[in-house]
N, C-alpha and C positions, 0 to 999 in steps of 0.2 A: 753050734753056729755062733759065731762072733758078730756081731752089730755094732756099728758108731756112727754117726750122725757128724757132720763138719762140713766148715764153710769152705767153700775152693778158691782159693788166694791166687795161686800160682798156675803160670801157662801151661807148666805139663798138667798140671790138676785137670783144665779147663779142658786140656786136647781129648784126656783120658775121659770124661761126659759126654766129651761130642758125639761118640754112637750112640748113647742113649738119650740126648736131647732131639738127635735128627729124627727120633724114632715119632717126633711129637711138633720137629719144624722141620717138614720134609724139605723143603725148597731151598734149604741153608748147604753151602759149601763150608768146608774146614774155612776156609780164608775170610768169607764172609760173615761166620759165625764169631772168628776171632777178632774181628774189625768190629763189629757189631757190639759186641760185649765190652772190650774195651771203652766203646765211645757210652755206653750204658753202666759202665761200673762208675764214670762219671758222675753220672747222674744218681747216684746214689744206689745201683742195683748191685742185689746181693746173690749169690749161687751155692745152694748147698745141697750136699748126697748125702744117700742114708748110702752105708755100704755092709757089705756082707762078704765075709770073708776076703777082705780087700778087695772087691770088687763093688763097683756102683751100681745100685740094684734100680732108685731113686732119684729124681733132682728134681730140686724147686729153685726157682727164681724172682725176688722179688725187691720192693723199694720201698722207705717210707715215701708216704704222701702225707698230705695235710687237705683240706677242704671242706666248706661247708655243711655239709652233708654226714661224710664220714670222719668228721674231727682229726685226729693225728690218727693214723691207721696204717697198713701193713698192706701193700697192692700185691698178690700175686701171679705175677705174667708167667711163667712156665712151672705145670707139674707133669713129669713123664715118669712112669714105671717101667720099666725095659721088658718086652715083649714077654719074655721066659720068664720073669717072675713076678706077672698079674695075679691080682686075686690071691697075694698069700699076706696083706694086709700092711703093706709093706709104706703105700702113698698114703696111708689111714697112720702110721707111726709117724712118718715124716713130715706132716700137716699138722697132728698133733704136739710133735716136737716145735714147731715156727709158734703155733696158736700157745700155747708155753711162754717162747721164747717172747713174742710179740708181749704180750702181759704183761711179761716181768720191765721190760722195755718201757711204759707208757701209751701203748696201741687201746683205741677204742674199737676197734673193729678189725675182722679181717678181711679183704674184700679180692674180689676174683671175679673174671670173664668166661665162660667155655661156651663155644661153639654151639649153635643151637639144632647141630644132627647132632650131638654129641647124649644122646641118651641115658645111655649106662654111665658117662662121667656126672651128669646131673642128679641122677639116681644117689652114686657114690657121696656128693657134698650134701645132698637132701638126707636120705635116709643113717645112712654112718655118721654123717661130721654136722650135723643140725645146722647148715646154712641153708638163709632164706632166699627165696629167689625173689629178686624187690624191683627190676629195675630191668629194661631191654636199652641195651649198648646199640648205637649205630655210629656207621663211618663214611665216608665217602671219595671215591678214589679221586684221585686229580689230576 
């Protein structure tokens, strides 16, 4: 099996994730995910797959931040493992690779949101990737 890890620059890159990021933002159309991204690569956000045998198995999505709390730090807004290859350690490499990356960078931290049915993914950052749970997120619709 071949492995590589890379950031996705390019629009077909990005087209060729979109099944595997929908798998994790249901409610995103091709059009709106490409409009979306766009207007967030902006903003500094980054998108990268682990892939396996050319194929994207992985994808993470994130940006620097800065702030009081978490000093210059590493946000990460989407991790998705693609259905058929859960649980073969695959989001545990690709988290590890950014937690790498982030370091050699300047990042004081890495910091992340998931869902609070989200069980088994808190399981996964608690027990494998030793993050702490510090803090409850809220939002408000408008």
């Amino acid at each position: 099996m071949s492995e590589n890890i890379q950031e996705l620059t390019y629009k077909e890159q990005w087209l060729e994730a979109f099944p595997v990021m929908k798998q994790l933002r249901t409610e995103l159309t091709e059009d709106t995910y490409l409009e979306l991204l766009q207007e967030m690569k902006k903003d500094g956000y980054t998108l990268y797959a682990l892939y396996e045998n050319n194929k994207i198995v992985s994808l993470t999505g994130f940006s620097w931040r800065t702030n009081f709390y978490n000093k210059r730090h590493i946000f990460i807004y989407d991790l998705v493992t693609d259905y058929e290859h859960r649980s073969f350690g695959y989001g545990e490499k690709l988290l590890n690779y950014i937690h790498n990356w982030a370091k050699e960078n300047g990042a004081e931290y890495v910091a992340l949101e998931s869902g609070i049915q989200r069980n088994n993914a808190h399981r996964f950052y608690e027990e494998k990737l030793d993050y702490e749970k510090w803090c409850y997120s809220f939002r408000k619709s408008l």
